[in-house]
ROLOTOR-942868 format. One line per field, with one value per residue: z, x, y of N, C-alpha, C in turn; residue number from 0. Coordinates in pm, whole numbers. Layout:
N
nup = [Z; ...]
neast = [X; ...]
nnorth = [Y; ...]
caup = [Z; ...]
caeast = [X; ...]
canorth = [Y; ...]
cup = [Z; ...]
ceast = [X; ...]
cnorth = [Y; ...]
n = [NUM; ...]
This chain:
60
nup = [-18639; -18850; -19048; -18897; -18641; -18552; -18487; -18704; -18813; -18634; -18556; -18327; -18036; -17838; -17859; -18025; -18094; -18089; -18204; -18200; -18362; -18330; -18512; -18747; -19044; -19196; -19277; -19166; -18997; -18908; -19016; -19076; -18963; -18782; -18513; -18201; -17952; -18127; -18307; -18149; -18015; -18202; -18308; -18089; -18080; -18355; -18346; -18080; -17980; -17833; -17739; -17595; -17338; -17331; -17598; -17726; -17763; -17909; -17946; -18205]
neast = [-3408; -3100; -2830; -2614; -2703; -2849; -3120; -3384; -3676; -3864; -4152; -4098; -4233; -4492; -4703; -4638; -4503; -4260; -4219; -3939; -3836; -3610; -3338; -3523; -3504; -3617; -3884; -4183; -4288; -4509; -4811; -4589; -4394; -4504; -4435; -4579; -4606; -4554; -4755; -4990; -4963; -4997; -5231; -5438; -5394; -5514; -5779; -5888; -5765; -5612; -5249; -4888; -4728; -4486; -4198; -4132; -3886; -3851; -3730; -3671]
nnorth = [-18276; -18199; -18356; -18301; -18231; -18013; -17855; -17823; -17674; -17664; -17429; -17163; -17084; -17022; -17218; -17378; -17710; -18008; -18310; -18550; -18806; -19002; -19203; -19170; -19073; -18897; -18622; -18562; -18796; -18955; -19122; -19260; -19402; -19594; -19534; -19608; -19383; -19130; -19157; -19174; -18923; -18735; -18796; -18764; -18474; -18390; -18537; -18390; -18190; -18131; -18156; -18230; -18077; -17969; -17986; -18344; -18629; -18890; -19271; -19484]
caup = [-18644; -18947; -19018; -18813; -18530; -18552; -18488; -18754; -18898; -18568; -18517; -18215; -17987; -17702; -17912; -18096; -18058; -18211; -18187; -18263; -18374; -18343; -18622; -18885; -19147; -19306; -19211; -19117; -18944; -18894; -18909; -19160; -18927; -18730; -18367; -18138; -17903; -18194; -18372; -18029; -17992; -18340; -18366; -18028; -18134; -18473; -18302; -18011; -17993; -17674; -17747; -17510; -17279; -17420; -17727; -17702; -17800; -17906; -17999; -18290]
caeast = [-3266; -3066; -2758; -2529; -2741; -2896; -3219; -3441; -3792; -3952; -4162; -4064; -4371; -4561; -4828; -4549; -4437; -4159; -4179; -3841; -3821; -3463; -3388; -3582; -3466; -3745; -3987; -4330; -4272; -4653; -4759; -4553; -4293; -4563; -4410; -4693; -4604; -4588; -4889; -5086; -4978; -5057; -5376; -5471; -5368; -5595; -5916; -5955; -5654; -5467; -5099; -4794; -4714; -4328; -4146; -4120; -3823; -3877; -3665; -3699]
canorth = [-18250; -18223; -18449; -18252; -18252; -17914; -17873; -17723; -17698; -17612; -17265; -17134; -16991; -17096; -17295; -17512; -17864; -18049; -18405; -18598; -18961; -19053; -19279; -19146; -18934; -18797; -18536; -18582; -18912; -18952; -19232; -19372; -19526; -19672; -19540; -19569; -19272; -19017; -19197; -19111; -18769; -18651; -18886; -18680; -18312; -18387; -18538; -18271; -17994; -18197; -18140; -18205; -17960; -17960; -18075; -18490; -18722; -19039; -19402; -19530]
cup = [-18780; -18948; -18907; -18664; -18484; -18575; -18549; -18764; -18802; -18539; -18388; -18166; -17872; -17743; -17970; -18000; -18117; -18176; -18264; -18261; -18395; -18438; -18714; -18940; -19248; -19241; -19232; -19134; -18848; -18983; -18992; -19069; -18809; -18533; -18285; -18031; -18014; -18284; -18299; -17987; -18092; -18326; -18219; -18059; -18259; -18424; -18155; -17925; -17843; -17732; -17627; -17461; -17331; -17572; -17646; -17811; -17774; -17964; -18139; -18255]
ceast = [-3213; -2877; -2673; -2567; -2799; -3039; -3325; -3576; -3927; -3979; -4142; -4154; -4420; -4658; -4745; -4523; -4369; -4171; -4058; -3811; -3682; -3450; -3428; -3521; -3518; -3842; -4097; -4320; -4424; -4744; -4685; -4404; -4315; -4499; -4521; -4715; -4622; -4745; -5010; -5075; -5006; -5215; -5462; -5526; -5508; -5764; -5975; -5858; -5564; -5374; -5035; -4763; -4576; -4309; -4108; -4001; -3857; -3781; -3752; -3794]
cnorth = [-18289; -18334; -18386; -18222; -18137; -17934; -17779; -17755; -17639; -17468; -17257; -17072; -17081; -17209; -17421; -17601; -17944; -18207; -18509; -18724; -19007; -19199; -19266; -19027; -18923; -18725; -18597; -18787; -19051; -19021; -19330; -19476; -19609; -19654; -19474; -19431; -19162; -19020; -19140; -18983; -18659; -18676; -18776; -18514; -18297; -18424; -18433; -18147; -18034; -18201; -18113; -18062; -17913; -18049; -18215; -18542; -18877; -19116; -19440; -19707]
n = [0; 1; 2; 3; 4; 5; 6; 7; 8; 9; 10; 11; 12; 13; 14; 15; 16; 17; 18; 19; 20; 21; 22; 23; 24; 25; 26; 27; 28; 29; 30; 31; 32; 33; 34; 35; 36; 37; 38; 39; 40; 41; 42; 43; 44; 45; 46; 47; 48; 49; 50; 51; 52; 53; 54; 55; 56; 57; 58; 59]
């Protein structure tokens, strides 16, 4: 989401996934702000192609 609360950057398709770290404002939030839910669903996706069934919100 951008400041206004619009939500950009994600492709839209059946294969996509947007994960949103509330709190952070900077892209690719992976793993530099150390939040263990997005840390585990990337670190997943990258070692054997498991990705959420929906887009995920997360707390800072």
């Amino acid at each position: 989401m951008n400041a206004a609360g619009t939500r950009v950057g994600a492709p839209s398709g059946r294969w996509s996934r947007l994960i949103t770290l509330h709190g952070a404002r900077v892209h690719a939030v992976h793993p530099r702000h150390g939040n263990i839910c997005v840390n585990d669903t990337v670190n997943a996706y990258v070692a054997d192609g498991r990705s959420p069934s929906r887009d995920l919100t997360r707390q800072r």
